[in-house]
ZAPA-326753 format. One line per field, with one value per atom (N, C-alpha, C): residue number from 1; x, y, z. Coordinates in Angstrom, 1 decimal, padded with zeros to 4 digits, m for minus. Example, Ala and Ser with C-alpha at 12.3 -4.5 7.8 and 13.67 -1.06 7.14 Angstrom:
<pts>
n: 1	1	1	2	2	2;
c1: 013.2	012.3	013.2	012.8	013.7	012.9;
c2: m005.7	m004.5	m003.3	m002.2	m001.1	000.0;
c3: 007.8	007.8	007.8	007.1	007.1	007.9;
</pts>
This chain:
<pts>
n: 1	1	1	2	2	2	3	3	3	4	4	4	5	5	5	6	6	6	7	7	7	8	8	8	9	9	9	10	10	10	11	11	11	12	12	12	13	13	13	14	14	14	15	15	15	16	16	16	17	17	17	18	18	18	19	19	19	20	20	20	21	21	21	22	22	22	23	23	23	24	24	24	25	25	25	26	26	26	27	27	27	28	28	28	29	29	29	30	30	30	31	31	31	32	32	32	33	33	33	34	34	34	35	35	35	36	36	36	37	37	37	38	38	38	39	39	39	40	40	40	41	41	41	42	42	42	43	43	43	44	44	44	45	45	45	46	46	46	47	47	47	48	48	48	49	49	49	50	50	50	51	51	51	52	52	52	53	53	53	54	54	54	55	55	55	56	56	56	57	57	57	58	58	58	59	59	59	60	60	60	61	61	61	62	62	62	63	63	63	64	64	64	65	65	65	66	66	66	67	67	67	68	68	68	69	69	69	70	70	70	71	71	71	72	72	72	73	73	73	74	74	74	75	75	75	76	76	76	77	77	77	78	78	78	79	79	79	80	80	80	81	81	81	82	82	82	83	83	83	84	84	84	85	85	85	86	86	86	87	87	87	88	88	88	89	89	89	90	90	90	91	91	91	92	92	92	93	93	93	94	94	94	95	95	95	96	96	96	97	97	97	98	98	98	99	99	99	100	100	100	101	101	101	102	102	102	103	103	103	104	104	104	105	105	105	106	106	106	107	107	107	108	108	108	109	109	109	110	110	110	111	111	111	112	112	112	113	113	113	114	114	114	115	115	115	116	116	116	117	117	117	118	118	118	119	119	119	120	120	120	121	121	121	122	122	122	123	123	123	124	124	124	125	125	125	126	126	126	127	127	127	128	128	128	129	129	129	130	130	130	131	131	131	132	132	132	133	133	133	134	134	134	135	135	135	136	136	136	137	137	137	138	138	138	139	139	139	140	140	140	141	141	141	142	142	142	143	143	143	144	144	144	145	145	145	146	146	146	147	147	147	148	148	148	149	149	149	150	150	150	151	151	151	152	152	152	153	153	153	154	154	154	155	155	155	156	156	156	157	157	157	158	158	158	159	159	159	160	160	160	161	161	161	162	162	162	163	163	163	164	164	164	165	165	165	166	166	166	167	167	167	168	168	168	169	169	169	170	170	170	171	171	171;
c1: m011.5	m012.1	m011.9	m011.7	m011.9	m013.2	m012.7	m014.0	m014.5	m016.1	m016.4	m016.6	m016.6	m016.9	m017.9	m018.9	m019.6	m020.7	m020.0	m021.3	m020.8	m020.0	m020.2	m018.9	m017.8	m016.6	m015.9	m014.6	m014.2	m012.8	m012.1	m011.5	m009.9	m008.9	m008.3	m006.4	m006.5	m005.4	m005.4	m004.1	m004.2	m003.0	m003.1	m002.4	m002.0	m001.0	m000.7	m000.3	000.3	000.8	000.5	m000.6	m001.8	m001.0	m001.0	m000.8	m001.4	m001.0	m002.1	m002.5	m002.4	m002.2	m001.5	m000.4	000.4	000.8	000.8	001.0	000.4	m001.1	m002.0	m002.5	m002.9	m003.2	m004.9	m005.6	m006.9	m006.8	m006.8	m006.9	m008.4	m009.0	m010.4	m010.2	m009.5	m009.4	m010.3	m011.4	m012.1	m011.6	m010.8	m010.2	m009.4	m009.2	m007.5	m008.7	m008.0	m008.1	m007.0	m007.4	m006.2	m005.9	m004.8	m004.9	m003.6	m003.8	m003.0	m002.9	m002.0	m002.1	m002.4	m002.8	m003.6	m003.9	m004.4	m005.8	m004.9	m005.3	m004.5	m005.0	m005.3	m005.5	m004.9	m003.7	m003.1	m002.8	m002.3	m001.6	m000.2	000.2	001.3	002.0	002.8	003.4	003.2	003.0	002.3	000.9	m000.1	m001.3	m002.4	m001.2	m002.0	m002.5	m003.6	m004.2	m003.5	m003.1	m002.5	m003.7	m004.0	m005.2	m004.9	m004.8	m004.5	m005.4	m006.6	m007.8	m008.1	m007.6	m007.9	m008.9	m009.4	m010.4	m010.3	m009.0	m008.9	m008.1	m008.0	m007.0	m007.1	m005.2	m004.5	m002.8	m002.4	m000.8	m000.4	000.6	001.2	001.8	002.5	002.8	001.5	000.7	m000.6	m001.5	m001.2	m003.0	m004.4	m005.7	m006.9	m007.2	m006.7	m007.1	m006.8	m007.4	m007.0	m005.7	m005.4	m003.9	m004.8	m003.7	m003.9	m004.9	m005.4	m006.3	m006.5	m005.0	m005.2	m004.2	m004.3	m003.4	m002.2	m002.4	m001.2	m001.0	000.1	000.0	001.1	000.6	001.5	002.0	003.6	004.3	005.2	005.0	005.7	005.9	006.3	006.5	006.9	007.1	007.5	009.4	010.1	012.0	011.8	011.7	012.8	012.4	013.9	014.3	014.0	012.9	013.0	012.0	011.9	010.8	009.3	009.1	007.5	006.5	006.8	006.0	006.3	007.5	007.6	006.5	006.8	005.8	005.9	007.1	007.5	007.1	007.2	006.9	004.4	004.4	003.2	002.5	002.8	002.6	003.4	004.3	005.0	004.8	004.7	004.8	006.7	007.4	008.4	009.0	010.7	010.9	011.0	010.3	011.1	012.3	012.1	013.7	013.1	014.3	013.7	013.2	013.3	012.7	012.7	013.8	014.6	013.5	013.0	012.1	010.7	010.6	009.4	009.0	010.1	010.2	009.7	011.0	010.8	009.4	008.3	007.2	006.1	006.6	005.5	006.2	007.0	007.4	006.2	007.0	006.5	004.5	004.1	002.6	002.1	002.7	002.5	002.4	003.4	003.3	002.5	001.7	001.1	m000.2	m000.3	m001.9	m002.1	m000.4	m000.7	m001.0	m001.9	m002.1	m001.3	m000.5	000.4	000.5	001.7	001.9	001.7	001.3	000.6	001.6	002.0	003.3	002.8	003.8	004.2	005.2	004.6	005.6	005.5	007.0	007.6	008.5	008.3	008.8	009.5	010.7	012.0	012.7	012.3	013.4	014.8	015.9	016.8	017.8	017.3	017.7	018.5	018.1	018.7	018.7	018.2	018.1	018.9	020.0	020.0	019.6	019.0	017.7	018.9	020.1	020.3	020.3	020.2	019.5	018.5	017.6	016.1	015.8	016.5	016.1	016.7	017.6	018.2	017.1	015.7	014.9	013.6	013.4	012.5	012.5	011.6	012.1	011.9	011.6	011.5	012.9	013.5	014.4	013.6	014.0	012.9	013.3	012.5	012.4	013.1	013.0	013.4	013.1	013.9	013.0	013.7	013.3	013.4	013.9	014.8	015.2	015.0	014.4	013.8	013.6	013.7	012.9	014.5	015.0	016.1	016.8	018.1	019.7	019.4	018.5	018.0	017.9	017.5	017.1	015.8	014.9	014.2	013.8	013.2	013.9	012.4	011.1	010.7	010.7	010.6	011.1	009.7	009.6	008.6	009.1	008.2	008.5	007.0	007.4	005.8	006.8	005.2	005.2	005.2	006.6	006.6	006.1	005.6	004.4	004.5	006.0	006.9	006.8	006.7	006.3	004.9	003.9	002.8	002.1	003.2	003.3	003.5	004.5	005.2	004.5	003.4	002.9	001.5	001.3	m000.2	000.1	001.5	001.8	001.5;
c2: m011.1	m010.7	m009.2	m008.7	m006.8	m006.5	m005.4	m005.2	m004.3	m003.8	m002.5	m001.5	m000.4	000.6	001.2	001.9	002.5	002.4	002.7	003.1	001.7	000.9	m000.5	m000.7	000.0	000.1	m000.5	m001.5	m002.5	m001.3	m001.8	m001.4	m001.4	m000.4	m000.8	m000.9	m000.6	m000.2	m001.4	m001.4	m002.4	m002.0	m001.5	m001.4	m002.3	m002.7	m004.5	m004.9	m003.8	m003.3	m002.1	m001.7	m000.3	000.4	m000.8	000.2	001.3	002.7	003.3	004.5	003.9	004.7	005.9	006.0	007.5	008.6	007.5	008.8	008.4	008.1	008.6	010.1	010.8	011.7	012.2	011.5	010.8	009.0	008.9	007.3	006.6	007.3	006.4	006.7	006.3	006.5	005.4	005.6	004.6	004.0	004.5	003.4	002.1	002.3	001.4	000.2	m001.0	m001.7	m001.9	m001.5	m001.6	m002.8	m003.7	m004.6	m004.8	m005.6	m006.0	m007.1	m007.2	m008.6	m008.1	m007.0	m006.7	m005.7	m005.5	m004.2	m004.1	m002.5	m002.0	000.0	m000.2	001.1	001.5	002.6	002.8	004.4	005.1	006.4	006.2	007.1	007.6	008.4	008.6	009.4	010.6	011.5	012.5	012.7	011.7	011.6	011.7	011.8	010.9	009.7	009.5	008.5	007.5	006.2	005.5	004.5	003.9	003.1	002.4	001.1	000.2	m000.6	m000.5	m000.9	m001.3	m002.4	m002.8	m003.1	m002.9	m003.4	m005.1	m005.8	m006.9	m007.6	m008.1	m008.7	m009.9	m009.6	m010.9	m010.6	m011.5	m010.9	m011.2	m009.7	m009.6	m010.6	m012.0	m013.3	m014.6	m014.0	m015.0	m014.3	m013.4	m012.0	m013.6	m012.5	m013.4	m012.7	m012.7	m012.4	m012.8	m012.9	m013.9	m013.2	m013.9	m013.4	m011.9	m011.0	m009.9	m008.9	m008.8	m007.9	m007.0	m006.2	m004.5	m004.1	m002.7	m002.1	m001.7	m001.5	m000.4	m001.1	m001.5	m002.2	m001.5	m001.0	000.2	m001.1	m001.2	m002.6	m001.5	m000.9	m000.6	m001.7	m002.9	m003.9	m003.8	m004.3	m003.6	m004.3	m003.0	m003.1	m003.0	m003.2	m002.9	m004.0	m004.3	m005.5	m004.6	m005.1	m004.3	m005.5	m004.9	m005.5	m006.0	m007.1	m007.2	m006.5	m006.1	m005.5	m004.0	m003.4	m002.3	m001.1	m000.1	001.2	001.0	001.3	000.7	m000.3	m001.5	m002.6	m002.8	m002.2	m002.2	m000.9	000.5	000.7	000.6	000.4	m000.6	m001.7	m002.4	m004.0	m004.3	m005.5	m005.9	m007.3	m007.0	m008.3	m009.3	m010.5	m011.3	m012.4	m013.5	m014.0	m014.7	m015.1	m015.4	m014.1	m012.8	m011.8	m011.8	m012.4	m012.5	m013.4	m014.7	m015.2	m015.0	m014.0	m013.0	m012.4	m011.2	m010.2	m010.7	m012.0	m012.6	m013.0	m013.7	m014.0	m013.0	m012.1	m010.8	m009.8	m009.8	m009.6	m010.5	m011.7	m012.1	m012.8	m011.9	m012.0	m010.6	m009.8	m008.3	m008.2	m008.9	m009.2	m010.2	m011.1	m012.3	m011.2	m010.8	m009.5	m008.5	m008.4	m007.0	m007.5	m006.4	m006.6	m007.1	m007.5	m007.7	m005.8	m005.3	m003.8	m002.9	m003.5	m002.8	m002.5	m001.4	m000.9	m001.2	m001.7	m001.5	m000.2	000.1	001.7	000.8	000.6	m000.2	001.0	001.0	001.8	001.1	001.9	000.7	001.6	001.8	002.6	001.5	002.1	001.2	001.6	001.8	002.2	001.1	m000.3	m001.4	m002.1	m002.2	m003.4	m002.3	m003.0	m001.9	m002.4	m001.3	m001.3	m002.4	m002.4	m003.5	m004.8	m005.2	m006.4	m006.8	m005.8	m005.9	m006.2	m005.4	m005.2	m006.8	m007.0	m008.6	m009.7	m009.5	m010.2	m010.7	m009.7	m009.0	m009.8	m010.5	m011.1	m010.3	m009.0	m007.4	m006.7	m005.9	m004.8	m003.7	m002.8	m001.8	m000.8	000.4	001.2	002.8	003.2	004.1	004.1	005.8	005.7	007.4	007.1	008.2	008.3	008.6	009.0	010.3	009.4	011.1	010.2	011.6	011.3	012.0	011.7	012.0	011.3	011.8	011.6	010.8	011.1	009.7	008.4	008.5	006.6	006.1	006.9	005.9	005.9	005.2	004.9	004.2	005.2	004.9	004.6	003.4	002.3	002.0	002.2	002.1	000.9	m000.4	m001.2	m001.2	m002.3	m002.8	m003.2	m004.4	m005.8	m006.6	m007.2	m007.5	m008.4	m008.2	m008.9	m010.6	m010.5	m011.6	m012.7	m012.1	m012.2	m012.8	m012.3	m012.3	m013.7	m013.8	m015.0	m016.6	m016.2	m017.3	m017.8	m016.8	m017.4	m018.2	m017.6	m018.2	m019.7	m020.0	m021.4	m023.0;
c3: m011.2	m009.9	m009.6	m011.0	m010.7	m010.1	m009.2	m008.1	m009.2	m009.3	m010.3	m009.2	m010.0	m009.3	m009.3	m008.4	m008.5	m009.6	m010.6	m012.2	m013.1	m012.3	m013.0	m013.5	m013.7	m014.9	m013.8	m014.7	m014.0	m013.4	m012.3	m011.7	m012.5	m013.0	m013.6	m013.1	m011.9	m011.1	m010.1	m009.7	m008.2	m007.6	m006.4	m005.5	m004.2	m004.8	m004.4	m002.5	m002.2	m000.9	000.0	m000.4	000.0	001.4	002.4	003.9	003.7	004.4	004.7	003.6	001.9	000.8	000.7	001.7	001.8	000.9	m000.3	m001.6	m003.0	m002.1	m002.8	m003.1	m003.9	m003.8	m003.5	m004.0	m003.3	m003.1	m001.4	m000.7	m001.1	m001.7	m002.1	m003.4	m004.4	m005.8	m006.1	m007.1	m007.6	m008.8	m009.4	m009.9	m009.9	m008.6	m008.0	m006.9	m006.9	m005.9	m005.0	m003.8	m002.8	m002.0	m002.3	m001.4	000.0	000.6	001.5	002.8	003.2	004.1	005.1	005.3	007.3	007.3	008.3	008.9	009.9	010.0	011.2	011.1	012.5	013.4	014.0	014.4	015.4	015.4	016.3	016.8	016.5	016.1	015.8	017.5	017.6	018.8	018.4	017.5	017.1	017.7	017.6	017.5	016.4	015.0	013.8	013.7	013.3	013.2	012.0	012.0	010.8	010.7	009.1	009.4	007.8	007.9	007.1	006.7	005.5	005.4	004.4	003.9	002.2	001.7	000.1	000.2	m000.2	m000.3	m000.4	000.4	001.3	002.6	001.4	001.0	000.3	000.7	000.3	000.3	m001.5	m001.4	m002.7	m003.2	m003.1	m003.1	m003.7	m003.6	m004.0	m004.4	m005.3	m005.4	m005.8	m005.5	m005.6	m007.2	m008.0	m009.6	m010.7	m011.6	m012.8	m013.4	m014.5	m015.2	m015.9	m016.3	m017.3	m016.3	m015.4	m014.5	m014.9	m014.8	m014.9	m015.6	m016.0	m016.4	m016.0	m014.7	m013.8	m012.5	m011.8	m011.4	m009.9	m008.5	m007.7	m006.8	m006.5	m005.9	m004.7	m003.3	m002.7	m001.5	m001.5	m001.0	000.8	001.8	003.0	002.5	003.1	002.9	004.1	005.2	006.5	007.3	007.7	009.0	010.2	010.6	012.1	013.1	014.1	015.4	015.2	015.2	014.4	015.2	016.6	017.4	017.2	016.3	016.3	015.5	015.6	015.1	013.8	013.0	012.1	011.3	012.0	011.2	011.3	012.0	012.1	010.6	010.8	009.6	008.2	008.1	006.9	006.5	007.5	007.3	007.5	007.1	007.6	006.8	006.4	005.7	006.1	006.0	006.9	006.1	007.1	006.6	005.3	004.5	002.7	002.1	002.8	002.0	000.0	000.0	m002.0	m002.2	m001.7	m002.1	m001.9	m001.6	m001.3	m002.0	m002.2	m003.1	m004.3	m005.2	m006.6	m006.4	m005.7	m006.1	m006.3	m005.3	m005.6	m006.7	m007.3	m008.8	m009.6	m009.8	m010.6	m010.1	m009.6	m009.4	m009.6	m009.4	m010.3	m011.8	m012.5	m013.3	m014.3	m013.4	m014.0	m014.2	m012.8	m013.2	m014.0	m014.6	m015.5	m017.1	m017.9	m018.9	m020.0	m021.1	m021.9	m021.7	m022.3	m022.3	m020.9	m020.1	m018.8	m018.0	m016.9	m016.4	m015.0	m014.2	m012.9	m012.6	m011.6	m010.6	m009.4	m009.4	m008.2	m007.3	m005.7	m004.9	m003.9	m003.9	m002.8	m002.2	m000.8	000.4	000.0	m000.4	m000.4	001.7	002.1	003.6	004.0	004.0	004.8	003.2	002.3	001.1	m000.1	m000.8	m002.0	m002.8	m003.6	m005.1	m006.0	m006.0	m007.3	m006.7	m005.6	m004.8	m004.9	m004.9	m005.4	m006.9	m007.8	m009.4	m009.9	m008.8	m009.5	m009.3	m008.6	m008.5	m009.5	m010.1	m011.3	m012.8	m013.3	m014.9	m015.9	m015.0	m016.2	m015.9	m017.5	m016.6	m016.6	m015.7	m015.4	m016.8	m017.0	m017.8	m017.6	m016.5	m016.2	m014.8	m014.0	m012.3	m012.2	m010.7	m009.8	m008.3	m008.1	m006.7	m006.0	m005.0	m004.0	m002.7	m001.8	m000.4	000.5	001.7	002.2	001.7	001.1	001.1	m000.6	m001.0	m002.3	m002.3	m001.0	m000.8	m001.2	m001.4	m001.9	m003.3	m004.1	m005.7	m006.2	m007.3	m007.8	m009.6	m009.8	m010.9	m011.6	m012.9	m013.6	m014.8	m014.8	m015.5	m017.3	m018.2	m018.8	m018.9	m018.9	m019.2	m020.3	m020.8	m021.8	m023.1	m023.9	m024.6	m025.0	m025.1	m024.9	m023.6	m022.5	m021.2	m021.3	m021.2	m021.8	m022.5	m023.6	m024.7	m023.6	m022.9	m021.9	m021.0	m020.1	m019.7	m019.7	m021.4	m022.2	m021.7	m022.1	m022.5	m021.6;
</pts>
């Protein structure tokens, strides 16, 4: 179910948790499909505009795509316990309770979409959740990463998918 693009070439990216593509470098990349569990418009107390607009309303836990999809696969999942009415949880999104059984199925549904050899870049504010809480959830060990943002909390983790993996779930 890769959307095509424009001149017909299948879409080869999926951005599993999109919200409001923040670090994207172009938010209409035509190669990426952006998905996510909700739409959302709102002001900022600044008076930036935030605007949450996928082009596939699914949640990361059930994607609508066959196995092996894509190649690349972007997982910045929502980390924070806060107010579901809050500013916060409105452009983030928000964990709720069972988040570990959350998290593990939208691992492993990132996974089921990625190609044999295909990489996930997984991103995790460890703020309220720590990243080895998280990484104990994963049937990948990750590959390498990166910490950045204030004080080094947040932690981008680059996995592939192992061919092995792959084999397992032909079965």
């Amino acid at each position: 179910m890769r959307r095509k693009k424009g001149n017909g070439a299948m879409k080869t990216i999926l951005d599993a948790c999109c919200g409001s593509r923040m670090f994207w470098f172009d938010r209409q990349d035509p190669r990426a499909v952006y998905m996510d569990n909700r739409r959302f418009v709102g002001t900022c107390c600044d008076g930036r505009t935030v605007s949450v607009d996928p082009d596939v309303l699914a949640d990361f836990k059930n994607m609508p795509f066959p196995d092996a999809s894509f190649k690349l696969v972007v997982l910045d999942p929502p980390h924070l316990r806060c107010g579901p009415g809050s500013w916060t949880a409105q452009k983030y999104g928000r964990l709720q309770r069972g988040w570990q059984d959350d998290l593990r199925a939208g691992f492993t549904e990132c996974f089921r979409v990625l190609e044999p050899g295909g990489t996930l870049i997984f991103k995790w504010c460890e703020y309220q959740v720590p990243l080895s809480e998280v990484l104990a959830l994963t049937p990948e060990a990750p590959l390498f990463g990166h910490q950045s943002g204030k004080r080094s909390k947040t932690h981008w983790i680059v996995f592939q998918k192992d061919n092995a993996l792959a084999e397992e779930e032909q079965k």
